[in-house]
N, C-alpha and C positions, 0 to 999 in steps of 0.2 A: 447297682451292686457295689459294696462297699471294698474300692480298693484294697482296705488293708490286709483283707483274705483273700486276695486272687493267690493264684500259686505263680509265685517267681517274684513275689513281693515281699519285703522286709517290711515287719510290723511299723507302725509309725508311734512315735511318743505317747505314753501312755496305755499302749497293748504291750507294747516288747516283753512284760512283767505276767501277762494273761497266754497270750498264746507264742507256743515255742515256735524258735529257729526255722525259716522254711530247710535248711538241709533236713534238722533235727524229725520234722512232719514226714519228709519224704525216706530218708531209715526208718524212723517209725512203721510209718502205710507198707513198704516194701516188705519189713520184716516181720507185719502182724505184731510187732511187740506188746503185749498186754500191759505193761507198764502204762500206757498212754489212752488207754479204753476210757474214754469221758473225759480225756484231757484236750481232746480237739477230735475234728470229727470233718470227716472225708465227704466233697459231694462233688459228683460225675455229670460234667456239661449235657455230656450225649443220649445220655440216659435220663437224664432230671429227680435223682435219687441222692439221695445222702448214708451215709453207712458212718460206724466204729472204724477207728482204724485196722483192727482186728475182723474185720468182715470176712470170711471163707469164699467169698467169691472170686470170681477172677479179676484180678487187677489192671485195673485201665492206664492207659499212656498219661503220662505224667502231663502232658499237653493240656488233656479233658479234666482235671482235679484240679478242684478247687478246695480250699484249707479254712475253716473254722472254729471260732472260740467254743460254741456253743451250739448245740442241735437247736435250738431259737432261730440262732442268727442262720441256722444253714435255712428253716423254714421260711425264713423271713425275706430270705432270696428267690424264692419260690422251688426250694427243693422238697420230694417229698419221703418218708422214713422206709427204709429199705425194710422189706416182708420177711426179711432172712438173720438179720443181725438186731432190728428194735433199734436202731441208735438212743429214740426218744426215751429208752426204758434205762440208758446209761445212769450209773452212778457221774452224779455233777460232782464237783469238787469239793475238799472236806471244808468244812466251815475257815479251819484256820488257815485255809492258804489265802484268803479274802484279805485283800489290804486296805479294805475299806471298809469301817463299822457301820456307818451308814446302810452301803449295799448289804452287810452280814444281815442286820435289824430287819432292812426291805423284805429280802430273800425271805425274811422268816414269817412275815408276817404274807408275802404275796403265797408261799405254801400253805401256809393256813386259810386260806381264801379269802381275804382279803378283797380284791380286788374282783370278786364273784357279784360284791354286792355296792362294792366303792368304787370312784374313780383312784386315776393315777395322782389327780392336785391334791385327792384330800389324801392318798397315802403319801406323799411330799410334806401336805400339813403336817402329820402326825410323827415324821420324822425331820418334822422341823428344819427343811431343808425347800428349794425351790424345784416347782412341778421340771424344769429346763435340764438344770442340775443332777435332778437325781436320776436322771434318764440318762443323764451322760457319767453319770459313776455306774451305772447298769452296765452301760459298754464296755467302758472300758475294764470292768472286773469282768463281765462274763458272757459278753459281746452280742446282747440284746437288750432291747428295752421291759422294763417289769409288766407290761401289759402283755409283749409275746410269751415270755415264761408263762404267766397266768395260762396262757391260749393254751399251751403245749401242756401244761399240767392237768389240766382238765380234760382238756383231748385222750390223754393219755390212760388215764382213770377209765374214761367214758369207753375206752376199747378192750379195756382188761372186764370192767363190768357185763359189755357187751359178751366178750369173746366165753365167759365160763361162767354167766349167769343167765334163767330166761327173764330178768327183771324186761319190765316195760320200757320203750324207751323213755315214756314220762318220768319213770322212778330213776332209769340211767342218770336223763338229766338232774334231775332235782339232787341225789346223791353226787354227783360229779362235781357240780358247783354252779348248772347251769340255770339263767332265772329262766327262761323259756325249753320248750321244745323246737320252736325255730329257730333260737340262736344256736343251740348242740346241732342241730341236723347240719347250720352252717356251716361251725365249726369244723366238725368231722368232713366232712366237705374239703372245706381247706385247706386241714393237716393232713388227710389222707390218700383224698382226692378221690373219694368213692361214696355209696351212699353208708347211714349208720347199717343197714340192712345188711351190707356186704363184709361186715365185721365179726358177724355172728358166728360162733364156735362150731364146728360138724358135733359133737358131743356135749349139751347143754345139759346140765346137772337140774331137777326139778326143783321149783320154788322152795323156798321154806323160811323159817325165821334166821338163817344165819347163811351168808355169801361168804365164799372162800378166796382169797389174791393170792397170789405169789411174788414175794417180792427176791429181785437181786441183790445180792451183797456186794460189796468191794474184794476180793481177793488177793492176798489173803487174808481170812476171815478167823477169829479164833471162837466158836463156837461156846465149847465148853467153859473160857473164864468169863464171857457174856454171861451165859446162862446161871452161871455158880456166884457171880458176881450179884445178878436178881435174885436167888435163891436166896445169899446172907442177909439182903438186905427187904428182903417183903412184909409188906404192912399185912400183920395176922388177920384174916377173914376179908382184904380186898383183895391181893395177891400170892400166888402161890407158884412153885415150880416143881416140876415133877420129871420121872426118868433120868439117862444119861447118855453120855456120849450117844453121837447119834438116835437117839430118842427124845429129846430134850423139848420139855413143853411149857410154857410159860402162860399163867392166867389171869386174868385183869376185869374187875367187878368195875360195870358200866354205871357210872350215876345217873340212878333215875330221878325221874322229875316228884315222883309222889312215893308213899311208904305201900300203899293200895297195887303198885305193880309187881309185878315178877321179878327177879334178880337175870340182868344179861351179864354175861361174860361175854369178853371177846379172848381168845388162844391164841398162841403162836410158837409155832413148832420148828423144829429142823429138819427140813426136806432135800435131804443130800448137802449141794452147797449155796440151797437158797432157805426161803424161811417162807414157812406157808402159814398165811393169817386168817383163822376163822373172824368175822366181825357180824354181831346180833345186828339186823337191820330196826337202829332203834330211832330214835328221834332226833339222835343226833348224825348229820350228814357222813356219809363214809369218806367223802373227802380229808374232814376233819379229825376221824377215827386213825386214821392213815397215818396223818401228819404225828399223829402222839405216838405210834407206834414206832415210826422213823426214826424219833427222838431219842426214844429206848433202847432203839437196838443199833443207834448209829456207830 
């Protein structure tokens, strides 16, 4: 377990910039502040759980806490994602507080999946930098290596699909990012420490051509100059915006492969203070659909 997140430890050179102050963590955890939701992330010896610092449950002796950069680094210690708060569904941090273009470039490219179908040396290749290297600007900006991110991304995906789709697990994985059904069954396995089976939603919505996500925003969120913002600027007959304040719906014409198919949309809407994503299951991965949408609405 990596010293520099035990709790009662000062970060060492080159974190002190990544994760705050051990006082600063332990005000945080104590006061629930939302200020620091996805800015470091709490995991409990006793329990083998990791949570937000804003978790609603009861708060453990500062003894049992342990303090982390990143929900990666808390799984990579072998804690697993508390059932009650999602830590791994956290907003990560915004692109510019990143002090390294390098890791910004990585990040972007290991969201995109990248790394579903590559190794780590050849994403190193491709940002021209060494396979040792870029692992240790991973750390130290966001205190994992880009292969656990990948892990947790997909994981992640793979339990949102699971939990409000009856897709298959074949199609979970394949859309998730995973090249097998053995490595997904693993995977979830490992982040979650159950089977995929035990993820499945009491209320699954029936098949059809389009799966619904819900994603989390940052708060606070300004809605309406997003939405009003894609509205002046939409390309006539790919995108289009419609409604308002609290109704606010945003459309996006999927590029198909031939003129001979159907026109997919993918929508996204505002669902109180999150954003609900309809996405056409087309041929291009929903992993991938995700990530463009992220983009958009970041």
């Amino acid at each position: 377990m990596n010293k520099v997140l035990l709790a009662g430890v000062e970060p060492t050179e080159g974190m002190a910039n990544a994760l705050p102050p051990m006082a600063v963590c332990q005000r945080a955890r104590k006061s629930r502040d939302p200020r620091f939701d996805g800015r470091f992330f709490v995991a409990v010896v006793t329990t083998g759980i990791y949570c937000r610092p804003t978790c609603p449950a009861r708060l453990p002796r500062e003894g049992n806490v342990r303090y982390y950069l990143g929900a990666a680094a808390a799984q990579d210690a072998g804690y697993r994602p508390c059932r009650r708060c999602r830590p791994e569904s956290a907003q990560r941090l915004p692109e510019w507080t990143l002090g390294s273009d390098t890791v910004l470039r990585g990040l972007r490219l290991v969201e995109a999946g990248y790394l579903n179908h590559h190794s780590v040396r050849q994403l190193a290749a491709t940002l021209e930098v060494g396979e040792r290297h870029l692992s240790r600007l991973f750390t130290q900006e966001i205190g994992s290596s880009p292969k656990s991110v990948a892990k947790l991304f997909r994981a992640k995906l793979a339990k949102d699909l699971l939990a409000s789709t009856q897709m298959s697990h074949i199609d979970v994985a394949e859309h998730s990012g995973y090249g097998s059904v053995s490595r997904f069954n693993a995977e979830i396995r490992s982040v979650y420490h159950c089977a995929p089976k035990d993820l499945r939603g009491e209320n699954k919505p029936v098949n059809g051509p389009c799966i619904t996500v819900v994603l989390d925003v940052p708060a606070p969120y300004d809605f309406d100059w997003i939405f009003s913002y894609l509205d002046k600027r939409a390309l006539l007959g790919v995108e289009g915006v419609s409604g308002g304040p609290g109704t606010w719906v945003y459309s996006r014409l999927i590029q198909q492969q031939s003129s001979q198919q159907p026109q997919q949309w993918l929508s996204v809407s505002q669902q109180g203070a999150r954003l609900r994503v309809n996405l056409p299951l087309s041929v291009e991965p929903i992993h991938s659909l995700l990530r463009r949408v992220r983009r958009v609405f970041d």
